[in-house]
C-alpha positions as CSV (number, residue, x, y, z in Angstrom):
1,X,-2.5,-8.4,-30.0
2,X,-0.3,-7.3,-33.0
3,X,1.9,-10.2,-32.7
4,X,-1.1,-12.7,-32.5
5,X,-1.1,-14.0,-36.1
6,X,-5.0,-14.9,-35.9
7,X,-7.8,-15.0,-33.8
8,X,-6.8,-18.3,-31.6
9,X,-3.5,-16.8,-31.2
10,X,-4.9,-13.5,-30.0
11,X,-7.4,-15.5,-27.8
12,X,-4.3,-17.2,-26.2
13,X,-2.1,-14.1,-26.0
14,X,-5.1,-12.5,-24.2
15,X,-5.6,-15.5,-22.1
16,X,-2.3,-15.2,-20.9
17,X,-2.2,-11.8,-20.3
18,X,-4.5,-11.8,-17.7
19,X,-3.6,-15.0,-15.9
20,X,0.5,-13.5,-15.9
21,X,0.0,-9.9,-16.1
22,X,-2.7,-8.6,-14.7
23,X,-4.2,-11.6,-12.3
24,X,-0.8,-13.1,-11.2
25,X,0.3,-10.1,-10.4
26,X,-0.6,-8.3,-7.6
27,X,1.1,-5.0,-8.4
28,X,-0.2,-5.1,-11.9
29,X,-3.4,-5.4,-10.3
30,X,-3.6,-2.9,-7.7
31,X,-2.6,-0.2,-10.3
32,X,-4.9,-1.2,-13.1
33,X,-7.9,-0.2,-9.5
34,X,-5.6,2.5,-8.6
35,X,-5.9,3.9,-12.1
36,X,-9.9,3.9,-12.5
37,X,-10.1,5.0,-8.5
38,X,-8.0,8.0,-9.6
39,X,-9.6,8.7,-12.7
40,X,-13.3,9.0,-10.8
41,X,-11.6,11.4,-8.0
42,X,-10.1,13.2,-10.4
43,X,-11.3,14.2,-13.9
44,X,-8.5,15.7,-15.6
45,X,-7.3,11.5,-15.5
46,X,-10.3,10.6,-16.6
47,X,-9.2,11.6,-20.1
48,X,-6.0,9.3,-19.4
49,X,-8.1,6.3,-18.4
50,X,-10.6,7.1,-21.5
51,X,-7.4,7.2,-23.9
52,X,-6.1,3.3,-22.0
53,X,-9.6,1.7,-22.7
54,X,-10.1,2.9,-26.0
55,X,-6.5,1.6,-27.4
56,X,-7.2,-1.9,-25.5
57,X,-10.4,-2.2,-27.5
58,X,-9.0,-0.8,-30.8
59,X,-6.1,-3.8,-29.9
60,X,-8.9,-6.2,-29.5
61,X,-10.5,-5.1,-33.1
62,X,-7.4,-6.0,-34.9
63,X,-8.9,-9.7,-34.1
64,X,-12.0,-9.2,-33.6
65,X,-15.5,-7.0,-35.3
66,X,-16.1,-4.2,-32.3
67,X,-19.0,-5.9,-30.9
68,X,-17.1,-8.7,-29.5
69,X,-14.3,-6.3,-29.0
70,X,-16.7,-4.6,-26.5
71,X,-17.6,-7.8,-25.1
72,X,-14.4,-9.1,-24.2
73,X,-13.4,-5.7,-22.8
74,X,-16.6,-5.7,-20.2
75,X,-15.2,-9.7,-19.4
76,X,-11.6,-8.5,-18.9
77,X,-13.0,-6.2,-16.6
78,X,-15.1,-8.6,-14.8
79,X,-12.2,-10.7,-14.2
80,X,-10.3,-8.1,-12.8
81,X,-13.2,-7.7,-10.3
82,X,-13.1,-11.4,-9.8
83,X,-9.4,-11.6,-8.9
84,X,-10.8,-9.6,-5.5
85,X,-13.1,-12.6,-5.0
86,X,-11.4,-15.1,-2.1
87,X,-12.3,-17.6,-4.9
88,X,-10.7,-15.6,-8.2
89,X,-11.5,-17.2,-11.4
90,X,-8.5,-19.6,-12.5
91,X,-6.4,-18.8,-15.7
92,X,-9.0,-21.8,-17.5
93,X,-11.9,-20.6,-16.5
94,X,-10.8,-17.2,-17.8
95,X,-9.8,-18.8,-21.3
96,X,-13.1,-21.0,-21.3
97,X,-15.2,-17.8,-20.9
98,X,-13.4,-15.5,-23.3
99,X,-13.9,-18.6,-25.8
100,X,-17.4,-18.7,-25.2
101,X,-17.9,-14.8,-26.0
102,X,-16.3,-15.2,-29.1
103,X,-18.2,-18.3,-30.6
């Protein structure tokens, strides 16, 4: 998000960090639900996980005010959950929707 030199170009550097990082990656994947199943068996990494959302959503606000910070951090997360689905939303659909939140 630093590097993005506006708000389109954070909206495509998110865009494409899900589609490559997160939902073309199956490894990347399985730890991000590895990570928040750990975290609710365990609370000492609950902290850890606490400390991971808060700096993505303080990355988001460098774009964007913290509403739509917070409302593109509950969509991430649905589209996590969606790459589960045996129909996963495609990288397009992902960008259409994170355009539409921040109209």
């Amino acid at each position: 998000m630093r590097a993005a030199p506006d708000r389109q170009g954070a909206l495509e550097a998110l865009a494409g960090h899900l589609a490559r990082d997160l939902l073309g990656s199956e490894r990347g994947l399985v730890r991000v639900f590895e990570l928040y199943v750990a975290a609710a068996r365990r609370p000492a990494l609950l902290e850890v996980t606490q400390g991971w959302l808060l700096r993505s959503r303080r990355a988001l606000e460098l774009h964007f005010d913290p509403v739509t910070a917070r409302e593109l951090d509950a969509l991430i997360k649905g589209a996590l959950h969606q790459a589960l689905s045996t129909y996963p939303m495609t990288p397009e659909q992902i960008r259409h929707a994170l355009v539409r939140v921040t109209r």
